[in-house]
PDB file of N, CA, C and O in Angstrom, chain B, residues numbered from 101:
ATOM      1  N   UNK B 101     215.888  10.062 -44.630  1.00  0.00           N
ATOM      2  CA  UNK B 101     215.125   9.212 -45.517  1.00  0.00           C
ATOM      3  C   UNK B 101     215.932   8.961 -46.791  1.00  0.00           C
ATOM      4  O   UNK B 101     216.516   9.843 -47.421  1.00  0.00           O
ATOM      5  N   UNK B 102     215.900   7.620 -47.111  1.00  0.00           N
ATOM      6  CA  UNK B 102     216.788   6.804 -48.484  1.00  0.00           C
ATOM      7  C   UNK B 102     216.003   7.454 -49.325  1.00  0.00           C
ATOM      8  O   UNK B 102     214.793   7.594 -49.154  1.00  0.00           O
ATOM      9  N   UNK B 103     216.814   8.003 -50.534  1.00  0.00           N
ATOM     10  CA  UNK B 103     216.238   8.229 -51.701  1.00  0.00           C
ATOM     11  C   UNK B 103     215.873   7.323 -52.496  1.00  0.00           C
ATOM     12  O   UNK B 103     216.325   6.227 -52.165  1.00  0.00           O
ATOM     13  N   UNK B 104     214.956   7.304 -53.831  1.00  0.00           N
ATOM     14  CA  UNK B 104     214.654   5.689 -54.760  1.00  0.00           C
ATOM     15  C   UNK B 104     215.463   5.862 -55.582  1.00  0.00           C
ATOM     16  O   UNK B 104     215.656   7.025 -55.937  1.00  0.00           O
ATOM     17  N   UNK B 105     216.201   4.833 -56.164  1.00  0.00           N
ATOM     18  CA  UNK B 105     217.048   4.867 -57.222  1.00  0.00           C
ATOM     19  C   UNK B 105     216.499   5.984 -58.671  1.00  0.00           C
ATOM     20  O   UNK B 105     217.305   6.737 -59.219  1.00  0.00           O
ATOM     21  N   UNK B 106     215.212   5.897 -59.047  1.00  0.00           N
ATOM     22  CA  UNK B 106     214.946   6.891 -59.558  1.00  0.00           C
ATOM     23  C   UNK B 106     215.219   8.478 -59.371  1.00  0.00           C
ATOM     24  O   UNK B 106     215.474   9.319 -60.232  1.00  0.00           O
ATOM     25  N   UNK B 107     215.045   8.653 -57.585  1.00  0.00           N
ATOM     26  CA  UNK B 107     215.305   9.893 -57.685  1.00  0.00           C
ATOM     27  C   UNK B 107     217.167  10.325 -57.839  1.00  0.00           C
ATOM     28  O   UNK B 107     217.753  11.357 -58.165  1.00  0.00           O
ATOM     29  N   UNK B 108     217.549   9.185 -57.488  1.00  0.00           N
ATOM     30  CA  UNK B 108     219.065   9.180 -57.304  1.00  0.00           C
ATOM     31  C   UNK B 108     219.590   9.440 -59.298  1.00  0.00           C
ATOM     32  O   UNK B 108     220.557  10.101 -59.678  1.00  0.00           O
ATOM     33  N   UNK B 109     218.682   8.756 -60.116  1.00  0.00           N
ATOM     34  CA  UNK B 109     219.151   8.478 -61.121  1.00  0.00           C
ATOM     35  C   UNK B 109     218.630  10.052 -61.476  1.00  0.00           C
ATOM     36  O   UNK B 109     218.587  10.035 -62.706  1.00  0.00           O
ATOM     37  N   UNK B 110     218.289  11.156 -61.116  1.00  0.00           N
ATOM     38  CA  UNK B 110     217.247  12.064 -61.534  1.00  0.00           C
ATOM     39  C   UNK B 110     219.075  13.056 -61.128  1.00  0.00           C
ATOM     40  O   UNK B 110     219.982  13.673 -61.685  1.00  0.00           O
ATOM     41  N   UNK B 111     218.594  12.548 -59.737  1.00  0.00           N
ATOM     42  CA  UNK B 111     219.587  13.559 -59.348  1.00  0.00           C
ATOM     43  C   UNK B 111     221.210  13.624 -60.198  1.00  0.00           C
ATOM     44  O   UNK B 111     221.860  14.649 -60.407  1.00  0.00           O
ATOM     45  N   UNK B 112     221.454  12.701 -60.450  1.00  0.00           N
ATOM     46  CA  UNK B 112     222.850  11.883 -61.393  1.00  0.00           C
ATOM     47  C   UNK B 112     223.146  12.935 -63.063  1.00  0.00           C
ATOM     48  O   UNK B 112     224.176  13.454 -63.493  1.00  0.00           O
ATOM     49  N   UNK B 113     221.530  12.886 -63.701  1.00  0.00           N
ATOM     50  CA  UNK B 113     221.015  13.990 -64.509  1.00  0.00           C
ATOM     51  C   UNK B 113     221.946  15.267 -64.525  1.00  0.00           C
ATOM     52  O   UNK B 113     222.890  15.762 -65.141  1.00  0.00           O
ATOM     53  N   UNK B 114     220.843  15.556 -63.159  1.00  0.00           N
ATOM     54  CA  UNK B 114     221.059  17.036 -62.948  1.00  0.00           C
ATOM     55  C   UNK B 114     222.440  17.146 -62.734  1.00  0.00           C
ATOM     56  O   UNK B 114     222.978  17.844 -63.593  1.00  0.00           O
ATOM     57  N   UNK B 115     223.147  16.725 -61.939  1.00  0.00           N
ATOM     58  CA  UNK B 115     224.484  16.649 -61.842  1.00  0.00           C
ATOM     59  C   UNK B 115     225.550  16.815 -63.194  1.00  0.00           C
ATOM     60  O   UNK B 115     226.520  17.568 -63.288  1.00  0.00           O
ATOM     61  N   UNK B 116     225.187  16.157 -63.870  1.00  0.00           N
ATOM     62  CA  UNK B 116     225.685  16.187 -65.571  1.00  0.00           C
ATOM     63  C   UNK B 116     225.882  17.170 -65.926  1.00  0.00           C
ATOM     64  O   UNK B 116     227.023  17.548 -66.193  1.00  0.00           O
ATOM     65  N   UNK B 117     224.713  17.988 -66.060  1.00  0.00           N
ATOM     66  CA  UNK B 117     223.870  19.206 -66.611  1.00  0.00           C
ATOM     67  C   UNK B 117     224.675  20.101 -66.280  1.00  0.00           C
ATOM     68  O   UNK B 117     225.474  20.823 -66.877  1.00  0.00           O
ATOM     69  N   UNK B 118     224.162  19.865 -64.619  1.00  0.00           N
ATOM     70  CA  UNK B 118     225.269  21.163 -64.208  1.00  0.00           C
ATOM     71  C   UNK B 118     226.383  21.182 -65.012  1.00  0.00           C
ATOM     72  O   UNK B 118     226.624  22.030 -65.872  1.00  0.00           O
ATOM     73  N   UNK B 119     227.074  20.209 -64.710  1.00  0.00           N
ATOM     74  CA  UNK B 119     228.598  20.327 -65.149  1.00  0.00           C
ATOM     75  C   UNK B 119     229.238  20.790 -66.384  1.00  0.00           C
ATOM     76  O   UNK B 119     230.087  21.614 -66.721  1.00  0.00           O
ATOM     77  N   UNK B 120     228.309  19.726 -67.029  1.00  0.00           N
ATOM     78  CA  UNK B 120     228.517  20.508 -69.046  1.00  0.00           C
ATOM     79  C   UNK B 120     228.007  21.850 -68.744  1.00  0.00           C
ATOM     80  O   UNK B 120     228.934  22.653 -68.859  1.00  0.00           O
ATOM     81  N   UNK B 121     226.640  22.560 -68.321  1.00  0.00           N
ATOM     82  CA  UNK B 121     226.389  23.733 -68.010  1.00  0.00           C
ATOM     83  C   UNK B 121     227.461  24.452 -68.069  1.00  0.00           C
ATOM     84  O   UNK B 121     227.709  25.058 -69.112  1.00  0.00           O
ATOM     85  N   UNK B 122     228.416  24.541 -66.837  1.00  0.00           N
ATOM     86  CA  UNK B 122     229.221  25.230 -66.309  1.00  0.00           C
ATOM     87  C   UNK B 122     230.621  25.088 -67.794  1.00  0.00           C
ATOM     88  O   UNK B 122     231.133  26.097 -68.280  1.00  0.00           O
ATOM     89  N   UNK B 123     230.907  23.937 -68.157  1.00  0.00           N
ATOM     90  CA  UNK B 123     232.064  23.750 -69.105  1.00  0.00           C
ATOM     91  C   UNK B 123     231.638  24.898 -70.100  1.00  0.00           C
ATOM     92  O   UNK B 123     232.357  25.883 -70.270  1.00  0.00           O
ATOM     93  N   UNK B 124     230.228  24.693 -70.859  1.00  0.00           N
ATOM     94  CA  UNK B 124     229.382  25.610 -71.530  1.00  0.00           C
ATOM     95  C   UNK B 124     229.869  26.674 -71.808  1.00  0.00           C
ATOM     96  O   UNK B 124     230.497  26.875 -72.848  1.00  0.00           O
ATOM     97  N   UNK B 125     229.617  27.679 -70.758  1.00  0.00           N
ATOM     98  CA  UNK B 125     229.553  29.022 -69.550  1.00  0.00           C
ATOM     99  C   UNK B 125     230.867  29.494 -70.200  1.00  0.00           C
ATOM    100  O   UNK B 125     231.156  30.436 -70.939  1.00  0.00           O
ATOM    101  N   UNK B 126     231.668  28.305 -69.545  1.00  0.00           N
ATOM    102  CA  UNK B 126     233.143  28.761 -69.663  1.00  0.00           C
ATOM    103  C   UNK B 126     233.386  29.016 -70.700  1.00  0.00           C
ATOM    104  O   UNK B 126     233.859  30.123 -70.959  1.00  0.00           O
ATOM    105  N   UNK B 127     233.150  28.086 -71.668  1.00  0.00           N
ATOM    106  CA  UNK B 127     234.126  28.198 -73.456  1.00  0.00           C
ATOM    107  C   UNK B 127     233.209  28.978 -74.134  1.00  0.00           C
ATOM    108  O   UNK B 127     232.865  28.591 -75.251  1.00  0.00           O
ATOM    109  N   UNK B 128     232.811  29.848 -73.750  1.00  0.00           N
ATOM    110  CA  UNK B 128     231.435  31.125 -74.043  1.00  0.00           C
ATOM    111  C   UNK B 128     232.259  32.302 -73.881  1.00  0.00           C
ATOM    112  O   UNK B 128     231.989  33.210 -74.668  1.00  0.00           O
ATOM    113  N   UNK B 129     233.299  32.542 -72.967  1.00  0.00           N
ATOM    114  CA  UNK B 129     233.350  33.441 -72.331  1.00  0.00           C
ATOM    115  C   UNK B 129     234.451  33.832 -72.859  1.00  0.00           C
ATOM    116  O   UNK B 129     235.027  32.854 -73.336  1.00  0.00           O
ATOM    117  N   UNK B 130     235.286  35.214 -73.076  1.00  0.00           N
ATOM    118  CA  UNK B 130     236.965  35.103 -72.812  1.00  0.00           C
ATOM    119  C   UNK B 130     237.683  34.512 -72.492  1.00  0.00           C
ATOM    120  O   UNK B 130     237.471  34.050 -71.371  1.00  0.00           O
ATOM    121  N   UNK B 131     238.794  34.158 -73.064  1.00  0.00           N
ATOM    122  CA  UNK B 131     239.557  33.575 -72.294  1.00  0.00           C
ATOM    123  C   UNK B 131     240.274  33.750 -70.552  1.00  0.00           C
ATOM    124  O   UNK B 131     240.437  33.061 -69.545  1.00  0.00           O
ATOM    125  N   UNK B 132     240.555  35.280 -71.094  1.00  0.00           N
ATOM    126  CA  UNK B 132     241.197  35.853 -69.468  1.00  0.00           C
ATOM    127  C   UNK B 132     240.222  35.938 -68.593  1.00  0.00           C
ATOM    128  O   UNK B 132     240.579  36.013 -67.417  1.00  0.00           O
ATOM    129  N   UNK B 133     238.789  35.951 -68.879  1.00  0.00           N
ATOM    130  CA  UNK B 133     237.892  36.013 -68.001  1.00  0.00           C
ATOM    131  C   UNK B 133     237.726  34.703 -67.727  1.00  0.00           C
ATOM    132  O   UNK B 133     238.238  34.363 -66.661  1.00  0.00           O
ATOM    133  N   UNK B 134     237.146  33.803 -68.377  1.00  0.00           N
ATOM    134  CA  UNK B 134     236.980  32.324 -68.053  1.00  0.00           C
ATOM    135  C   UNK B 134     238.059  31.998 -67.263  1.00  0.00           C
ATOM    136  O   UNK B 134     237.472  31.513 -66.296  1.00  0.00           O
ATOM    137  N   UNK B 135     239.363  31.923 -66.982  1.00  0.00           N
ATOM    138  CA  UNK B 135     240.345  31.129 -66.548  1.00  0.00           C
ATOM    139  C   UNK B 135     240.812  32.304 -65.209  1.00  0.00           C
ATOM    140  O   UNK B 135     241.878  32.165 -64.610  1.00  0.00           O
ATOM    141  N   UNK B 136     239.990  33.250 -64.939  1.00  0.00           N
ATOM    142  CA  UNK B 136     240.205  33.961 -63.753  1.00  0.00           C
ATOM    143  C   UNK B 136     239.551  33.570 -62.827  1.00  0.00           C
ATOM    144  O   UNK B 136     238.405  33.164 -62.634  1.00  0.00           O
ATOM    145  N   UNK B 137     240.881  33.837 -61.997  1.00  0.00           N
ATOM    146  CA  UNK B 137     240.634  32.491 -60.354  1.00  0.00           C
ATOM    147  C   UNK B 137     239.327  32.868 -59.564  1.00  0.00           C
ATOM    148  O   UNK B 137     238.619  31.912 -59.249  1.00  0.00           O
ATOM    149  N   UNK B 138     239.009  33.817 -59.290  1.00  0.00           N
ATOM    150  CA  UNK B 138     238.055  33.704 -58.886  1.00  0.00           C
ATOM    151  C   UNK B 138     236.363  33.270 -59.619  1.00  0.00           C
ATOM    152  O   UNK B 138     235.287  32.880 -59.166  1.00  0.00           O
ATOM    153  N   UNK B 139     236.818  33.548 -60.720  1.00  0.00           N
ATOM    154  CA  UNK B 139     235.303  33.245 -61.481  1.00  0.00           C
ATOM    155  C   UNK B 139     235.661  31.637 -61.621  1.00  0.00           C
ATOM    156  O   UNK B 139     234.614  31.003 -61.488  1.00  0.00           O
ATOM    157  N   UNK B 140     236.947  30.650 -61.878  1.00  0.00           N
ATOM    158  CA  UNK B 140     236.978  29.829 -61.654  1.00  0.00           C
ATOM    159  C   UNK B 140     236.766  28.866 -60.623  1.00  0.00           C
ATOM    160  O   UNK B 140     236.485  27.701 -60.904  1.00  0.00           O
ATOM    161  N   UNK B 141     236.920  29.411 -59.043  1.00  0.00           N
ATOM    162  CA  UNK B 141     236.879  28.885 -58.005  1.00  0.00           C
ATOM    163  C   UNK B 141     235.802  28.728 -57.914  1.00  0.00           C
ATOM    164  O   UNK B 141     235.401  27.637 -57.509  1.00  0.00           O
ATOM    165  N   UNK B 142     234.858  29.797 -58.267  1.00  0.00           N
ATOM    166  CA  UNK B 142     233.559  29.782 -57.611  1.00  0.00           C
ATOM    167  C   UNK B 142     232.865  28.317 -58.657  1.00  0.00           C
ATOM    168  O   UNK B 142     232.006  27.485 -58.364  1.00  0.00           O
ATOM    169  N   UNK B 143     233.711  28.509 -59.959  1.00  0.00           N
ATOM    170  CA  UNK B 143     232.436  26.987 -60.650  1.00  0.00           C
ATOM    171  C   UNK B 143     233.039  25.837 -60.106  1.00  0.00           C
ATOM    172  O   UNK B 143     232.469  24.766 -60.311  1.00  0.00           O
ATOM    173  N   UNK B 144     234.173  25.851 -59.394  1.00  0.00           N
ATOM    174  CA  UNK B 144     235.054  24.790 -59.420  1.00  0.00           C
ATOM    175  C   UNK B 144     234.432  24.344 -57.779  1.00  0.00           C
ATOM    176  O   UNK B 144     234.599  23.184 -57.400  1.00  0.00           O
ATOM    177  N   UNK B 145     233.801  25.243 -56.978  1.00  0.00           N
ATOM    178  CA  UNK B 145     233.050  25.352 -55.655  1.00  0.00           C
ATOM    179  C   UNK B 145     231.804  24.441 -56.245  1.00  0.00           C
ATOM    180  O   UNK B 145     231.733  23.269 -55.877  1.00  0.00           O
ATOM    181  N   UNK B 146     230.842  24.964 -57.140  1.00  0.00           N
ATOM    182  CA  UNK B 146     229.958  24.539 -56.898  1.00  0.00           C
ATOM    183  C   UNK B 146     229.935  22.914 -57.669  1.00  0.00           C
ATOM    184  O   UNK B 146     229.353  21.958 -57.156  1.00  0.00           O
ATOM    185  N   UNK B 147     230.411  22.871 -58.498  1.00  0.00           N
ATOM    186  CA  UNK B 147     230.155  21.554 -59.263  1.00  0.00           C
ATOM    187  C   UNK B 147     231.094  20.582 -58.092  1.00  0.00           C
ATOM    188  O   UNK B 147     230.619  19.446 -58.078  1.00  0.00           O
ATOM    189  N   UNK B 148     231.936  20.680 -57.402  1.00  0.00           N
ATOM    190  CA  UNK B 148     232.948  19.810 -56.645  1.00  0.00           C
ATOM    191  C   UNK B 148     231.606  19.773 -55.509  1.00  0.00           C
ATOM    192  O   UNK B 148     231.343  18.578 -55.372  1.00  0.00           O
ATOM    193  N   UNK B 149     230.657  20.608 -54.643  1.00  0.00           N
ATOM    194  CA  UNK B 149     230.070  20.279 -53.764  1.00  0.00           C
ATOM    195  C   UNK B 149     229.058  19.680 -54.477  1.00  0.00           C
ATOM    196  O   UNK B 149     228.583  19.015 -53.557  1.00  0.00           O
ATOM    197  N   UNK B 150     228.277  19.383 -55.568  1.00  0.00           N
ATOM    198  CA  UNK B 150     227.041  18.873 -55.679  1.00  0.00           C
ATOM    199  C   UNK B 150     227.404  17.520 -55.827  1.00  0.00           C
ATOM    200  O   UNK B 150     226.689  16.600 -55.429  1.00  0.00           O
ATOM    201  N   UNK B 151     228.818  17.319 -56.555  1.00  0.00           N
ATOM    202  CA  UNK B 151     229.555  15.575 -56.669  1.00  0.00           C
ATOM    203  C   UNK B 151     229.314  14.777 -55.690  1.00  0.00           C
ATOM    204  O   UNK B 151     228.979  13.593 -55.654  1.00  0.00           O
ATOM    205  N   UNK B 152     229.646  16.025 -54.416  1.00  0.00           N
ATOM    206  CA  UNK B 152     230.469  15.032 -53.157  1.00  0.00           C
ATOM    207  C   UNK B 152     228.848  15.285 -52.678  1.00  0.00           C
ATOM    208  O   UNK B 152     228.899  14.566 -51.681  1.00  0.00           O
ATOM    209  N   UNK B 153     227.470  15.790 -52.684  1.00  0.00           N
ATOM    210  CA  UNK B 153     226.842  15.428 -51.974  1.00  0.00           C
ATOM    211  C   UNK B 153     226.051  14.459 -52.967  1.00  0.00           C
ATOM    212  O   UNK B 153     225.320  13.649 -52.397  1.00  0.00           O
ATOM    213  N   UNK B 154     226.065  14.437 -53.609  1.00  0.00           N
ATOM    214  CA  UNK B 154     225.457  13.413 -54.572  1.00  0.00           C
ATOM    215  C   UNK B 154     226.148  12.227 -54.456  1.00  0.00           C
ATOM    216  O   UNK B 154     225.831  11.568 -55.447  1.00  0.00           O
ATOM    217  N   UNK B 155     226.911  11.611 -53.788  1.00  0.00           N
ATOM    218  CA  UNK B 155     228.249  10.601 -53.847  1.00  0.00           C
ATOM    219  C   UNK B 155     228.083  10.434 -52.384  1.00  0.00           C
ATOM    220  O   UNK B 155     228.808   9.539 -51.949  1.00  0.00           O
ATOM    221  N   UNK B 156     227.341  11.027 -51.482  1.00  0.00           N
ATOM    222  CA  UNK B 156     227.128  10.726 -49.832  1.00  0.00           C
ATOM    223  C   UNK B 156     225.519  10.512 -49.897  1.00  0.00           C
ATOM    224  O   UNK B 156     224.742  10.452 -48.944  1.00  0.00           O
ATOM    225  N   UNK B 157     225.295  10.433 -50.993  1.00  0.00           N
ATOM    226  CA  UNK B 157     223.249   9.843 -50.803  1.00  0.00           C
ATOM    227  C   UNK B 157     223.832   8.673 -51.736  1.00  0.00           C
ATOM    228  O   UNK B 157     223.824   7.764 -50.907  1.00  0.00           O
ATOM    229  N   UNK B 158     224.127   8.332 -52.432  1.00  0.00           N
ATOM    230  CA  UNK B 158     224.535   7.409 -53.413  1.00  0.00           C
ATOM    231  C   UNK B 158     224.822   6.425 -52.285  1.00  0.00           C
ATOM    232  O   UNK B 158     223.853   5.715 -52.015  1.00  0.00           O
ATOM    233  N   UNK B 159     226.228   6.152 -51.357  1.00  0.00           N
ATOM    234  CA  UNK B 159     226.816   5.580 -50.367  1.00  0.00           C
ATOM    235  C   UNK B 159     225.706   5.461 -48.919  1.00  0.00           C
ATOM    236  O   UNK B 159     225.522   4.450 -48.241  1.00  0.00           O
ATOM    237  N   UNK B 160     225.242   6.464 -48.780  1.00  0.00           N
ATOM    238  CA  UNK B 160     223.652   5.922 -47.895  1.00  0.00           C
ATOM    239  C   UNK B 160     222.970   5.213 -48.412  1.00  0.00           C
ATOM    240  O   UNK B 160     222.919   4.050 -48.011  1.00  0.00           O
ATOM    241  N   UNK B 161     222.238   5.612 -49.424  1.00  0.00           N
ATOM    242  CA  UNK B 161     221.914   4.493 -49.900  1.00  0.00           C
ATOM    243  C   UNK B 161     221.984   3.106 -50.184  1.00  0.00           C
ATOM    244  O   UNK B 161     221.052   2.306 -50.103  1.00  0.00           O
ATOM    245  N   UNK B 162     223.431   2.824 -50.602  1.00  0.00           N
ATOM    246  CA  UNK B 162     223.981   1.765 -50.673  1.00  0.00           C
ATOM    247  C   UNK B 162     224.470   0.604 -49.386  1.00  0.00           C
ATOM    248  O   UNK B 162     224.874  -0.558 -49.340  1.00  0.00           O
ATOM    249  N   UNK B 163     224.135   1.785 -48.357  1.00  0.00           N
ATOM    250  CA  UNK B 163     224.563   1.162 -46.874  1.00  0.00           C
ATOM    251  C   UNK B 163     222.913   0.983 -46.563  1.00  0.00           C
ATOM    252  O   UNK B 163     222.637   0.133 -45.717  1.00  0.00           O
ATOM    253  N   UNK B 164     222.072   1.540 -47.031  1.00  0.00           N
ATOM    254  CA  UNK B 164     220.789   1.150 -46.410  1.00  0.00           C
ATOM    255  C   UNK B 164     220.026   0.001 -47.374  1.00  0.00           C
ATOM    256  O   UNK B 164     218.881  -0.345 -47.084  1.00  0.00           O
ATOM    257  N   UNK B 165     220.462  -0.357 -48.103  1.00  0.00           N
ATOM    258  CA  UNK B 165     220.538  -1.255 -49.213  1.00  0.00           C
ATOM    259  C   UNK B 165     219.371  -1.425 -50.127  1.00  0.00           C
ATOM    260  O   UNK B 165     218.838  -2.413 -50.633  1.00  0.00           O
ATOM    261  N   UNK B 166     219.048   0.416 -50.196  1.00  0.00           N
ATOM    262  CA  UNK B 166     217.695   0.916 -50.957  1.00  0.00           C
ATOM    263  C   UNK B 166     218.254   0.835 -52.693  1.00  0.00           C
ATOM    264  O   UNK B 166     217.434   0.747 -53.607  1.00  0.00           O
ATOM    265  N   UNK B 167     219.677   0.878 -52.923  1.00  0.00           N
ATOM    266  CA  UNK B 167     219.880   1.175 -54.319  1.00  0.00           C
ATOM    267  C   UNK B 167     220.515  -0.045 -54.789  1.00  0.00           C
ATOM    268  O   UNK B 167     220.842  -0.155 -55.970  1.00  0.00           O
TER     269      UNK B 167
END
């Protein structure tokens, strides 16, 4: 099921959020801790998967020609 541009624009939000969230997080933290690979991978995991699924409802959408 096509999402409504509203919820797409909702979701777009949250997406943001996250991201500054996470930038946030980081420049909060130590340096040697912030820029350690694994505590990095893991933000660099989640904000890179919510893009790309937010960017494959965006493109459904756009192929179902709901947005």
């Amino acid at each position: 099921m096509a999402k409504t541009r509203e919820q797409l624009e909702k979701d777009v939000g949250a997406a943001i959020k996250l991201i500054l969230t996470e930038v946030e997080d980081a420049s909060l933290e130590e340096p040697l801790v912030a820029c350690h690979p694994v505590a990095y991978d893991e933000r660099r995991r989640r904000v890179v998967r919510r893009v790309w699924q937010l960017y494959k409802e965006v493109l459904a959408n756009a192929a179902s020609g709901e947005v």
